[in-house]
N, CA, C and O atoms as a GROMACS GRO file, in nm:
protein
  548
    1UNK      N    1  -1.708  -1.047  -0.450
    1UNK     CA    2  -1.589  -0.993  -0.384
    1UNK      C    3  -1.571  -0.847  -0.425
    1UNK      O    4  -1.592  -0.821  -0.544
    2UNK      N    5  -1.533  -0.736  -0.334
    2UNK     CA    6  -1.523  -0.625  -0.357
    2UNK      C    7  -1.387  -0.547  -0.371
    2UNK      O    8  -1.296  -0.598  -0.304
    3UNK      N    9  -1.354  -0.438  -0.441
    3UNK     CA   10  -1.198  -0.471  -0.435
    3UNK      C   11  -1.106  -0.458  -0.315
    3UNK      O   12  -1.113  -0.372  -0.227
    4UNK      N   13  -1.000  -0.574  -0.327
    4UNK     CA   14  -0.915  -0.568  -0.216
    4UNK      C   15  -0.744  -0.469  -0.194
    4UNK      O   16  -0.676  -0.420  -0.284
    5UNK      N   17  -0.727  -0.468  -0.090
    5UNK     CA   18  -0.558  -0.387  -0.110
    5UNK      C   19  -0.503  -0.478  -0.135
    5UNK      O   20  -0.537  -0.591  -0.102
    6UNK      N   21  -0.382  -0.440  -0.214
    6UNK     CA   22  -0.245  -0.539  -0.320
    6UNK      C   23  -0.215  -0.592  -0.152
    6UNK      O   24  -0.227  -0.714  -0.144
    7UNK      N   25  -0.189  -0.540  -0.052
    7UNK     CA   26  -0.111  -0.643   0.040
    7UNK      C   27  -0.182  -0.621   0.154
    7UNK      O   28  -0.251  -0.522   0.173
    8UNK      N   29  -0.158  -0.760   0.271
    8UNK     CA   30  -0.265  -0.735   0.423
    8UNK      C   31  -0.144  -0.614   0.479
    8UNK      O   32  -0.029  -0.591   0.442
    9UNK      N   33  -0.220  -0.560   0.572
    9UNK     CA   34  -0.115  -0.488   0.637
    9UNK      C   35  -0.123  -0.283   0.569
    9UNK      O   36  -0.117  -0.175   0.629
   10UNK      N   37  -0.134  -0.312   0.459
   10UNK     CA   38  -0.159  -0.153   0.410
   10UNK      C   39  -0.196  -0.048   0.485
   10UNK      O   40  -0.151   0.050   0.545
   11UNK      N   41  -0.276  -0.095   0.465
   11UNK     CA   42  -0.442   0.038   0.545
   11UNK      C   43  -0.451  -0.010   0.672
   11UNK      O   44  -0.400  -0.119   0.700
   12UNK      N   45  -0.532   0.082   0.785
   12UNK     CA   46  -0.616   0.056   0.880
   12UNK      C   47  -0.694  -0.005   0.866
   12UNK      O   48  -0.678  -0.052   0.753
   13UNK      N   49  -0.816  -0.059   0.924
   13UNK     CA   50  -0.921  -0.152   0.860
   13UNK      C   51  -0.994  -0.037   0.836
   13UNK      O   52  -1.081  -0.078   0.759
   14UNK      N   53  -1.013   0.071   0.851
   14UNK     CA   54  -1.118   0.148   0.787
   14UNK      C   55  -1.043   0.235   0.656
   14UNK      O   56  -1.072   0.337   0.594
   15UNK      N   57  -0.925   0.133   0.648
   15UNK     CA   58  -0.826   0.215   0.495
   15UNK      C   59  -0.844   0.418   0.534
   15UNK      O   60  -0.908   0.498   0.465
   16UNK      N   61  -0.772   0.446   0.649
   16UNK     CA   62  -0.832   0.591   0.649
   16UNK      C   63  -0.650   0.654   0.663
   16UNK      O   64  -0.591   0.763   0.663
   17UNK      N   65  -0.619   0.522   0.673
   17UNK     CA   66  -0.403   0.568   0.690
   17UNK      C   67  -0.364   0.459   0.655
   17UNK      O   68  -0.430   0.361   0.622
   18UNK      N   69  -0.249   0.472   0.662
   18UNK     CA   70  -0.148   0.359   0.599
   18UNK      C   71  -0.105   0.267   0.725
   18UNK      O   72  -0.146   0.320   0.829
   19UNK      N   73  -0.053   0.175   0.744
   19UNK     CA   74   0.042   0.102   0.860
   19UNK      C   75   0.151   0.100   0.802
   19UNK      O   76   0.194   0.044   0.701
   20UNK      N   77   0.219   0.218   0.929
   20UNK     CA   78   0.365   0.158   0.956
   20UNK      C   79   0.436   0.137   1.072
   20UNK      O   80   0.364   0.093   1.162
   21UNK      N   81   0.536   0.151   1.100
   21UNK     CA   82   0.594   0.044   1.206
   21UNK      C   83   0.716   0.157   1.254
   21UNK      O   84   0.783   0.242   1.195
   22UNK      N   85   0.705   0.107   1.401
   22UNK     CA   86   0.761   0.180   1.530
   22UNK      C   87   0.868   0.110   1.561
   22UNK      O   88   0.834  -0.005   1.590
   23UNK      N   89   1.055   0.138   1.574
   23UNK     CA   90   1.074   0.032   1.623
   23UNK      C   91   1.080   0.087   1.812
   23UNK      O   92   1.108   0.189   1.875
   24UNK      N   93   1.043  -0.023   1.832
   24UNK     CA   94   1.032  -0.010   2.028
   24UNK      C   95   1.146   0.008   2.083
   24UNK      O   96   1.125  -0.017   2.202
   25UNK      N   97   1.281   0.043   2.069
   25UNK     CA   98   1.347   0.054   2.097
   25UNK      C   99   1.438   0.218   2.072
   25UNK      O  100   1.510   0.280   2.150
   26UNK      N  101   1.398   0.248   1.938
   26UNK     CA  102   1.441   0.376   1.867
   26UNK      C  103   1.317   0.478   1.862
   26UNK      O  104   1.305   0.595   1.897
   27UNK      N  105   1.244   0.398   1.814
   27UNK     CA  106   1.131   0.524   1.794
   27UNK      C  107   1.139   0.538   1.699
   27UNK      O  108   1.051   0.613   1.655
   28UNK      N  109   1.250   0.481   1.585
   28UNK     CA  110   1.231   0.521   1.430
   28UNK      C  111   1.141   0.489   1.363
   28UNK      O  112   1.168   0.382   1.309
   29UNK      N  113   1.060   0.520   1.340
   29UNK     CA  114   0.884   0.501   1.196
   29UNK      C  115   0.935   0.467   1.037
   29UNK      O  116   0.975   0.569   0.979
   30UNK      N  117   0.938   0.402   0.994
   30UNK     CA  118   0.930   0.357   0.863
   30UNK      C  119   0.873   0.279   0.842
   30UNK      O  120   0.854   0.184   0.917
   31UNK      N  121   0.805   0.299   0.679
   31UNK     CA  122   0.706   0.214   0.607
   31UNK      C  123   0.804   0.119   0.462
   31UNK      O  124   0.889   0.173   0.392
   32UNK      N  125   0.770   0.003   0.452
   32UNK     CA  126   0.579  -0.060   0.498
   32UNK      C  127   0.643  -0.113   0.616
   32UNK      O  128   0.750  -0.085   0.671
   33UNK      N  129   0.560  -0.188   0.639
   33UNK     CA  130   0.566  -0.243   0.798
   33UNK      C  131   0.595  -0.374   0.753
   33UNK      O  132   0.516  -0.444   0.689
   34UNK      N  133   0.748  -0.416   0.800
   34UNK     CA  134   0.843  -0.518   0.788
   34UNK      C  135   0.743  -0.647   0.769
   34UNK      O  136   0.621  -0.647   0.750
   35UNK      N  137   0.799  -0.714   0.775
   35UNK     CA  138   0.754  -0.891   0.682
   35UNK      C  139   0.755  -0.964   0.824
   35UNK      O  140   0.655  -1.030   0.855
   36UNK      N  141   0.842  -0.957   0.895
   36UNK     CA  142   0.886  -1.032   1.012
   36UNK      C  143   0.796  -0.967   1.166
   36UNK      O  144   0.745  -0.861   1.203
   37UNK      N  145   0.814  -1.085   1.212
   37UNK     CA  146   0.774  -0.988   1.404
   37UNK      C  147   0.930  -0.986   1.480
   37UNK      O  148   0.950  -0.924   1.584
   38UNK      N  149   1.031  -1.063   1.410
   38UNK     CA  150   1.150  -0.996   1.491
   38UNK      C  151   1.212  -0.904   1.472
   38UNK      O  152   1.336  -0.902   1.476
   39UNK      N  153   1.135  -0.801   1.444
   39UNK     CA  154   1.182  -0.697   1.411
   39UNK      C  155   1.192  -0.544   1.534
   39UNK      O  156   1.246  -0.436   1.514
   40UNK      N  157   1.114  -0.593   1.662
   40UNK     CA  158   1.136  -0.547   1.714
   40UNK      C  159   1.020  -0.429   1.691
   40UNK      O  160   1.076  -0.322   1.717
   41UNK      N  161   0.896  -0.408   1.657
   41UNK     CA  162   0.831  -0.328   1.559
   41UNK      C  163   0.699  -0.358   1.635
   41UNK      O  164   0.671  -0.473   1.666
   42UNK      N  165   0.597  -0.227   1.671
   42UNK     CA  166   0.473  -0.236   1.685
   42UNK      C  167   0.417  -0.141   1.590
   42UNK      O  168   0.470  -0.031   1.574
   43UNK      N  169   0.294  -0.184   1.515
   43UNK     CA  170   0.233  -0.098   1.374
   43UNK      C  171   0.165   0.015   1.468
   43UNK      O  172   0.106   0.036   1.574
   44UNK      N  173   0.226   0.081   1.332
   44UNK     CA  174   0.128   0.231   1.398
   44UNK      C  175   0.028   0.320   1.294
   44UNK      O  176   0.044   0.280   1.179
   45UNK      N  177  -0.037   0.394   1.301
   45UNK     CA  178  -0.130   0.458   1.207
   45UNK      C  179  -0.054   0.574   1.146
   45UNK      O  180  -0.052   0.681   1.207
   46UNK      N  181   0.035   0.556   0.981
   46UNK     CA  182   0.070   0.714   0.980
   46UNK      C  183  -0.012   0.826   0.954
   46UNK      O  184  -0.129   0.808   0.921
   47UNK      N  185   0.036   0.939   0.966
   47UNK     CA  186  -0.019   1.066   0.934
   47UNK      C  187  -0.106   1.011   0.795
   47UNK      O  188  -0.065   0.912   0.734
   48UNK      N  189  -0.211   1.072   0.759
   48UNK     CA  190  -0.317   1.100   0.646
   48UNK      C  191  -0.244   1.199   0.498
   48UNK      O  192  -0.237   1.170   0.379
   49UNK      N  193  -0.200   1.319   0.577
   49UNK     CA  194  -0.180   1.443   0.517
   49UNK      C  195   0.007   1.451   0.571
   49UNK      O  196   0.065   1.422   0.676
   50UNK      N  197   0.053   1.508   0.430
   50UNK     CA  198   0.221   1.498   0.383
   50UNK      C  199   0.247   1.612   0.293
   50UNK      O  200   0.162   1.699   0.273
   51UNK      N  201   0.356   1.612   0.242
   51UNK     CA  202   0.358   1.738   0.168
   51UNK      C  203   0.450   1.666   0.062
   51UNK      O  204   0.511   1.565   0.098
   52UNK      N  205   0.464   1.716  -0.066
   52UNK     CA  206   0.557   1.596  -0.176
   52UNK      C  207   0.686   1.676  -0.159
   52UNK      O  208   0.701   1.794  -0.192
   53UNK      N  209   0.791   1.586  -0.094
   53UNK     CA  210   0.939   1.626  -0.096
   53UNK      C  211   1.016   1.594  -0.259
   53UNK      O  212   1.086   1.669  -0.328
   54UNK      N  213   0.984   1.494  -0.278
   54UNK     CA  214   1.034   1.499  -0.419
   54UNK      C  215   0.958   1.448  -0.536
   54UNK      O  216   0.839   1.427  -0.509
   55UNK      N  217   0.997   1.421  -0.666
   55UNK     CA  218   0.882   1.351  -0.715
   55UNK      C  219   0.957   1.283  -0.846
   55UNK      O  220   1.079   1.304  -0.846
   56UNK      N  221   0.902   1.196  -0.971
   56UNK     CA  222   0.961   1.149  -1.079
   56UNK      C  223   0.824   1.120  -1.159
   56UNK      O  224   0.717   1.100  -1.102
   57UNK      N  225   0.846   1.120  -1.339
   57UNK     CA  226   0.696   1.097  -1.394
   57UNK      C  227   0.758   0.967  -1.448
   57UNK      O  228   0.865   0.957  -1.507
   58UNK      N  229   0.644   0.839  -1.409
   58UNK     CA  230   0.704   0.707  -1.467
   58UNK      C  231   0.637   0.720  -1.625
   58UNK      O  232   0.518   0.741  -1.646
   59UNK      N  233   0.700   0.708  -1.690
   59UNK     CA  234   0.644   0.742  -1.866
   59UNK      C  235   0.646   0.599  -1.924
   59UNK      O  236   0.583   0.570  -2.025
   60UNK      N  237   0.710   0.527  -1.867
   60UNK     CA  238   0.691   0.390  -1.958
   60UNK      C  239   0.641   0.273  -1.866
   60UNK      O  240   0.638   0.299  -1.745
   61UNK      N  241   0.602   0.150  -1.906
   61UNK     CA  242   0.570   0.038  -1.811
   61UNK      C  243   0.690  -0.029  -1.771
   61UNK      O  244   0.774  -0.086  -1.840
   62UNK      N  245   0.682  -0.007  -1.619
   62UNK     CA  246   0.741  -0.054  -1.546
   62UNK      C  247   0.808  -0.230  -1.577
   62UNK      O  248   0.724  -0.303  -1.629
   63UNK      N  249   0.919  -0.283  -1.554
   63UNK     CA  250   0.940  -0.404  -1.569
   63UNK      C  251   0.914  -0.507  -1.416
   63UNK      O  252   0.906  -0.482  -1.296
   64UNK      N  253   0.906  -0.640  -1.506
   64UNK     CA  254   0.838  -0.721  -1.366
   64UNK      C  255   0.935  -0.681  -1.259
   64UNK      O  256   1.040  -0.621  -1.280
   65UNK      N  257   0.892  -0.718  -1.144
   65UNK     CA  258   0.758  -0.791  -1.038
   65UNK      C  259   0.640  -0.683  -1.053
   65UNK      O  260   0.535  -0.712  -0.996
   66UNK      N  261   0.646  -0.561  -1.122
   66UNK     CA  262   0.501  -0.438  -1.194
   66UNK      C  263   0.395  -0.561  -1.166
   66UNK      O  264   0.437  -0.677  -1.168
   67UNK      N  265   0.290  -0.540  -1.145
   67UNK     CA  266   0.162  -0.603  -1.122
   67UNK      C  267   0.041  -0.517  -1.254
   67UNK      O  268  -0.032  -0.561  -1.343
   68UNK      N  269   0.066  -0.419  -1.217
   68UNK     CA  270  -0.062  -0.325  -1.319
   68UNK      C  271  -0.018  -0.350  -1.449
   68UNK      O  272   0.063  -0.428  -1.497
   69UNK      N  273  -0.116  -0.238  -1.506
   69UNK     CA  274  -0.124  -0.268  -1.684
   69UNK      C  275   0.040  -0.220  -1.743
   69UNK      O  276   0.109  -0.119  -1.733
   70UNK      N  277   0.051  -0.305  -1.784
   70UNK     CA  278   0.191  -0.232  -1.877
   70UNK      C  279   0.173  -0.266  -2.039
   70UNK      O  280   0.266  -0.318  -2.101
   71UNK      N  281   0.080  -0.242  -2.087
   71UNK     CA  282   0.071  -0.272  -2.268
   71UNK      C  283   0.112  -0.141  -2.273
   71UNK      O  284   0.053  -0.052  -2.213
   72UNK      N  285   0.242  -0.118  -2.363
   72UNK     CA  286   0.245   0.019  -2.411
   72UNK      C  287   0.159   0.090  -2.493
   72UNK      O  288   0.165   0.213  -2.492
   73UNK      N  289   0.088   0.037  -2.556
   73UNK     CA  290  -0.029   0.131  -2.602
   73UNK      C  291  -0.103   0.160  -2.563
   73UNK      O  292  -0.160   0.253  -2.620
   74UNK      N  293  -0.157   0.114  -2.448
   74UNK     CA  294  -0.296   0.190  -2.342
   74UNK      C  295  -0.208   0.225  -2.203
   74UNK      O  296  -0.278   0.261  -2.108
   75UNK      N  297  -0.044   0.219  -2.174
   75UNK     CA  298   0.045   0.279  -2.080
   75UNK      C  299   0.008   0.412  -2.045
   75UNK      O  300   0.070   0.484  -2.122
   76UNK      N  301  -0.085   0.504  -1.944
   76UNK     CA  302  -0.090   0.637  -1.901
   76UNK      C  303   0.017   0.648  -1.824
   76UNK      O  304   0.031   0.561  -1.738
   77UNK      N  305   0.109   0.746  -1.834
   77UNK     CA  306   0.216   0.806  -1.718
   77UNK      C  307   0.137   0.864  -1.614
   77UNK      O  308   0.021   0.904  -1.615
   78UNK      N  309   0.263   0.858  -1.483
   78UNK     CA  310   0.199   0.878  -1.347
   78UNK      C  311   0.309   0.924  -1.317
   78UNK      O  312   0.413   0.908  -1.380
   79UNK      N  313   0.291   0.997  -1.194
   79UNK     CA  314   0.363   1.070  -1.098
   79UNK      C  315   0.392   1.003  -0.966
   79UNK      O  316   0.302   0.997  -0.881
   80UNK      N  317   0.541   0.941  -0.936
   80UNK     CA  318   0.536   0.882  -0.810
   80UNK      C  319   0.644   0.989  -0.731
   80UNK      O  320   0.731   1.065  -0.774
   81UNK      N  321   0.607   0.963  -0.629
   81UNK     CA  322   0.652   1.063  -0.488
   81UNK      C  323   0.712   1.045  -0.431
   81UNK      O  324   0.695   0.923  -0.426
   82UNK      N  325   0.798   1.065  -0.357
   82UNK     CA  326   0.836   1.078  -0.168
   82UNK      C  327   0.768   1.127  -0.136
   82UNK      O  328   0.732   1.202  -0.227
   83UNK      N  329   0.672   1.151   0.009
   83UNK     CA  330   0.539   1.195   0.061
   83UNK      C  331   0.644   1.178   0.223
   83UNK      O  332   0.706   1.090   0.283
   84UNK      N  333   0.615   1.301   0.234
   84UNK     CA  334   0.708   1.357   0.361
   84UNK      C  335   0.584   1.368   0.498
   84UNK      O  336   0.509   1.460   0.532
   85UNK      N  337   0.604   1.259   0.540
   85UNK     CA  338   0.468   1.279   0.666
   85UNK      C  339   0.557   1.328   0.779
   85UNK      O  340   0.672   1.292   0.804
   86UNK      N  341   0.466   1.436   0.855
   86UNK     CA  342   0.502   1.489   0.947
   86UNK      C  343   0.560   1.438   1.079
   86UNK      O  344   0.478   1.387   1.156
   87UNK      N  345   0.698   1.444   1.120
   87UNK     CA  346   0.715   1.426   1.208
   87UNK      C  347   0.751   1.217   1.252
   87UNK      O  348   0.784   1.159   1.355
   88UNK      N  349   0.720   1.170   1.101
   88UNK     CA  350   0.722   1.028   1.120
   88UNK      C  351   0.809   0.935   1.036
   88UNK      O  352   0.884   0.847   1.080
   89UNK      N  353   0.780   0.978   0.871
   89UNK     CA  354   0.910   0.918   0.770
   89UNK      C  355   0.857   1.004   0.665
   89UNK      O  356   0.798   1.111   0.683
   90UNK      N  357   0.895   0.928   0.510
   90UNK     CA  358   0.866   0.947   0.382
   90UNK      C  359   0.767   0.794   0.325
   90UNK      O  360   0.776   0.680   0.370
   91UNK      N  361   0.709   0.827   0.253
   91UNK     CA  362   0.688   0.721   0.147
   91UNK      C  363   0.651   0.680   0.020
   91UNK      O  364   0.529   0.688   0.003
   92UNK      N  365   0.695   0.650  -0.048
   92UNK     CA  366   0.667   0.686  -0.165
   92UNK      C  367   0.552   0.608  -0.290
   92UNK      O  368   0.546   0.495  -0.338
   93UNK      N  369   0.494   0.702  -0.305
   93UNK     CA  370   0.384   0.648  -0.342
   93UNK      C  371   0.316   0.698  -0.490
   93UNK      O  372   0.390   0.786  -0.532
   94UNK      N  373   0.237   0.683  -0.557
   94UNK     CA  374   0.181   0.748  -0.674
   94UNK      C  375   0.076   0.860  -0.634
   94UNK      O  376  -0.010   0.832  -0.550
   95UNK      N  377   0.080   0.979  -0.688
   95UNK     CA  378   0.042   1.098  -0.701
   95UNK      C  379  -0.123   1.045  -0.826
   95UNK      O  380  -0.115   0.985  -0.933
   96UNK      N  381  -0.238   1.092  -0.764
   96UNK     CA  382  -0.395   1.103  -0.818
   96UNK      C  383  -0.421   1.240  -0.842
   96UNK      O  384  -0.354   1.336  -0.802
   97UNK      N  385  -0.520   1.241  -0.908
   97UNK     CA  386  -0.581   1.379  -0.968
   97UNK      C  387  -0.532   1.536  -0.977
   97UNK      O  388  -0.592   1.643  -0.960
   98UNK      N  389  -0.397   1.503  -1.011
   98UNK     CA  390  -0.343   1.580  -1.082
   98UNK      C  391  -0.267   1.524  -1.184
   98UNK      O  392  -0.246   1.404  -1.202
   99UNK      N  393  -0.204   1.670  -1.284
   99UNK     CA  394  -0.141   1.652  -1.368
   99UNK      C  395   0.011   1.653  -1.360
   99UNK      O  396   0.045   1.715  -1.260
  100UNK      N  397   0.098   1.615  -1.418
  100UNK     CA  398   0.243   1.623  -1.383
  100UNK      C  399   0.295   1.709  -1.356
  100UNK      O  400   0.368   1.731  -1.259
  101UNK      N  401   0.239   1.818  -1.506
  101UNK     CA  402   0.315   1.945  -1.462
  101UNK      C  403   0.222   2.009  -1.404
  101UNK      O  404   0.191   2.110  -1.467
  102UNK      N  405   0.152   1.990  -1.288
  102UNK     CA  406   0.116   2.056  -1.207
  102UNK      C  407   0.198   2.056  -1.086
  102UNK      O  408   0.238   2.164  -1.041
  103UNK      N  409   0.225   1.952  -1.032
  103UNK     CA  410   0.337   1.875  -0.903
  103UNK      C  411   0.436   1.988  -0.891
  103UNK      O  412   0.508   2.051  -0.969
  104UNK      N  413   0.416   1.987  -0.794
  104UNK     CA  414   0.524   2.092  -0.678
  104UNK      C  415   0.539   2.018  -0.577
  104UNK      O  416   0.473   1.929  -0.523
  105UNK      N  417   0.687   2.095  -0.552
  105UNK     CA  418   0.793   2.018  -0.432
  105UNK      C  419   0.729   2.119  -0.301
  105UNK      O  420   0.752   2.240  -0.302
  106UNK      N  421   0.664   2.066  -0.211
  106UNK     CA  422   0.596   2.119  -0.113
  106UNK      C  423   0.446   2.133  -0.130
  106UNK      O  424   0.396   2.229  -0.070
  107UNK      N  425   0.376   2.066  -0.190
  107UNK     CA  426   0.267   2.114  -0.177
  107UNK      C  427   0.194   1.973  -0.119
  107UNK      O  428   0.234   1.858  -0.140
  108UNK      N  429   0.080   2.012  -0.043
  108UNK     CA  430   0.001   1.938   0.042
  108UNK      C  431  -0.072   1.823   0.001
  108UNK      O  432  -0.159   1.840  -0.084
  109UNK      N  433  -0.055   1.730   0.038
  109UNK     CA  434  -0.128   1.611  -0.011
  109UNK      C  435  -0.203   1.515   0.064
  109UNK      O  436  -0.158   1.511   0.178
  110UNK      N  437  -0.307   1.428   0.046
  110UNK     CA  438  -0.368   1.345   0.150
  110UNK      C  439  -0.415   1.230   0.106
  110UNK      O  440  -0.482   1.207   0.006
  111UNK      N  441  -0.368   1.148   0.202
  111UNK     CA  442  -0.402   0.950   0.132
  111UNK      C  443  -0.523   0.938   0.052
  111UNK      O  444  -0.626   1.001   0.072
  112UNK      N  445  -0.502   0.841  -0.052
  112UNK     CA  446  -0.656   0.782  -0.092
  112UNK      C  447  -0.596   0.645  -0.101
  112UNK      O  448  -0.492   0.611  -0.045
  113UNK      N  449  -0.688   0.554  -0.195
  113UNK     CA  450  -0.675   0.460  -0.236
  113UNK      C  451  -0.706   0.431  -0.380
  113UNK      O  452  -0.827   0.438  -0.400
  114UNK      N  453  -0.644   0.405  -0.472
  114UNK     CA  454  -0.692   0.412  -0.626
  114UNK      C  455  -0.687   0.258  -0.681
  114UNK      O  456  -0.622   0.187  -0.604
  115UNK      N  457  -0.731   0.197  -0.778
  115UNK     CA  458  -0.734   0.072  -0.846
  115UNK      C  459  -0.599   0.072  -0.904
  115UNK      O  460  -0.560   0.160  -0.981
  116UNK      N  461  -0.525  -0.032  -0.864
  116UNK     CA  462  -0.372  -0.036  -0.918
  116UNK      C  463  -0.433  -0.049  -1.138
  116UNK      O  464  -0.378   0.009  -1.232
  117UNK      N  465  -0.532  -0.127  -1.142
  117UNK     CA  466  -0.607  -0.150  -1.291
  117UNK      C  467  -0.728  -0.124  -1.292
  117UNK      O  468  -0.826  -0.197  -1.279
  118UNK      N  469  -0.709   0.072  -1.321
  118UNK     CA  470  -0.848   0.093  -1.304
  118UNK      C  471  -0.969   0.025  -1.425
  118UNK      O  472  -1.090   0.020  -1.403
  119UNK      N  473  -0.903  -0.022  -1.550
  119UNK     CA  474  -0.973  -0.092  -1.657
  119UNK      C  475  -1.021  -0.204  -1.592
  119UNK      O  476  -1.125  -0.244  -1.645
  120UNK      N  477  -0.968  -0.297  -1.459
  120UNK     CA  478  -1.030  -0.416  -1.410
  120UNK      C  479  -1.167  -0.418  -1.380
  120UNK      O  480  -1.199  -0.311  -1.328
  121UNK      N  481  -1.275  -0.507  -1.392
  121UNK     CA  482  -1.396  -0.527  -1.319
  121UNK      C  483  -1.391  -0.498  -1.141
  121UNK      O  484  -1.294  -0.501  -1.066
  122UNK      N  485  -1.529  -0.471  -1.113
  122UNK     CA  486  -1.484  -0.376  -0.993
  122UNK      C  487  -1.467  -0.512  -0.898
  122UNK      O  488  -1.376  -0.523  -0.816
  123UNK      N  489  -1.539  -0.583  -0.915
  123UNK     CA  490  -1.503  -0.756  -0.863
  123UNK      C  491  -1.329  -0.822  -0.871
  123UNK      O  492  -1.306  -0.941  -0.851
  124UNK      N  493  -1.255  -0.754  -0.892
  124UNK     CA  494  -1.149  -0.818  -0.949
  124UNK      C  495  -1.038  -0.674  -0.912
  124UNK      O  496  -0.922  -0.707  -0.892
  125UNK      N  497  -1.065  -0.535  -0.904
  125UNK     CA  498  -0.994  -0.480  -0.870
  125UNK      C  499  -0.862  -0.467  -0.714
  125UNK      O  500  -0.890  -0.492  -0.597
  126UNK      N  501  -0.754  -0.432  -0.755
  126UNK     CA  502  -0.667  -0.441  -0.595
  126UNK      C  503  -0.641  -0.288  -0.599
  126UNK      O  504  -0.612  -0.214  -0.693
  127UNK      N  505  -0.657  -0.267  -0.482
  127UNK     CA  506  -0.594  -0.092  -0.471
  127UNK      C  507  -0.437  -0.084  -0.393
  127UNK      O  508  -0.372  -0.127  -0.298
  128UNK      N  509  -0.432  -0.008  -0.497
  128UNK     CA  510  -0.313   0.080  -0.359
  128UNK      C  511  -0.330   0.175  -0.324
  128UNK      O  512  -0.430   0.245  -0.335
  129UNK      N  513  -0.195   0.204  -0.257
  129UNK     CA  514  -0.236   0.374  -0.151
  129UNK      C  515  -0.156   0.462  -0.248
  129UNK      O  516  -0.048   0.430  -0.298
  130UNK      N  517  -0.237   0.604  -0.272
  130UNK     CA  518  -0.189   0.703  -0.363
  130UNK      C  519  -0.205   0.832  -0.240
  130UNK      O  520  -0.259   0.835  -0.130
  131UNK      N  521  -0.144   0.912  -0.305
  131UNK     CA  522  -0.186   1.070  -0.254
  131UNK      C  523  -0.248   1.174  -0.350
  131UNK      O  524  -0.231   1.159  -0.471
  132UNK      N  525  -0.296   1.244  -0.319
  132UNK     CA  526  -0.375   1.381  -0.392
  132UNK      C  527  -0.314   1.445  -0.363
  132UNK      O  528  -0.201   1.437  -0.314
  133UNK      N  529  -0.431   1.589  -0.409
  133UNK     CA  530  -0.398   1.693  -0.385
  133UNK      C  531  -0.489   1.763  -0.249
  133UNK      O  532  -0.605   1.724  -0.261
  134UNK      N  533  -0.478   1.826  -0.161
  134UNK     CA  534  -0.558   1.847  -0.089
  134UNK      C  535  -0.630   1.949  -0.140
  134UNK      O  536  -0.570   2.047  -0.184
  135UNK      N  537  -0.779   1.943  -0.141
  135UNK     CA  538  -0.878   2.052  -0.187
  135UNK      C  539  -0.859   2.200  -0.114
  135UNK      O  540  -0.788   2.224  -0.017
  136UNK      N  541  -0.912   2.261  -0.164
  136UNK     CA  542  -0.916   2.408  -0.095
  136UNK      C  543  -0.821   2.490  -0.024
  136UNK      O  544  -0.859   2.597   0.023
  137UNK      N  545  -0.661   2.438  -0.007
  137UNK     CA  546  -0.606   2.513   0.104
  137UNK      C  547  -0.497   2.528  -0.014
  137UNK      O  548  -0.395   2.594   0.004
   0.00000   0.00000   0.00000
């Protein structure tokens, strides 16, 4: 088995965007994409590339329903986001390959997918959806 996303529904099947949801009536876009089909909701592909509207550094392990590692002694802090996609919603997500105090309010970012436990066997790993930094611009 190769690793899977924490939930169905995440990614596209080629994991290249996130799914979220349209409602057919408003046009309003917000993620994740509801639990229910009466919701009035057809999934849509969001934007890739966002810019970080706000941000927070999680410094300690999270308390349950947390899924990842939380031993405070091997605990690394992370950077989670609002991720302002163009023209569609926010979502908030964990910030990759950067450093904290690097994070700026506006600067460009683009989906990946990271190992929620990157210490897991790669057989056994679940990803979620993170953002970067975008290279070169």
């Amino acid at each position: 088995m190769s690793a899977q996303p924490i939930a169905d529904n995440l990614f596209t099947s080629d994991m290249s965007a996130l799914v979220g949801a349209r409602n057919k009536e408003t046009g309003h876009i917000f993620f994740p994409l509801p639990l229910t089909p009466n919701d009035n909701i057809e999934p849509i592909a969001l934007a890739s590339r966002g810019t970080v509207w706000t941000y927070t550094v999680q410094r300690f392990p999270p308390k349950t329903p947390y899924a990842g590692p939380a031993e405070p002694e091997t605990f690394k802090p992370y950077v989670v986001a609002y991720v302002s996609l163009p023209e569609q919603t926010m979502v908030e997500s964990r910030l990759t390959g950067i450093e904290p105090e690097d994070v700026k309010i506006g600067m460009e970012v683009e989906l990946t997918a990271i190992p929620l436990d990157p210490n897991a066997p790669p057989s056994e790993q679940i990803l979620i959806h993170a953002f970067k930094p975008v290279q070169g611009e």
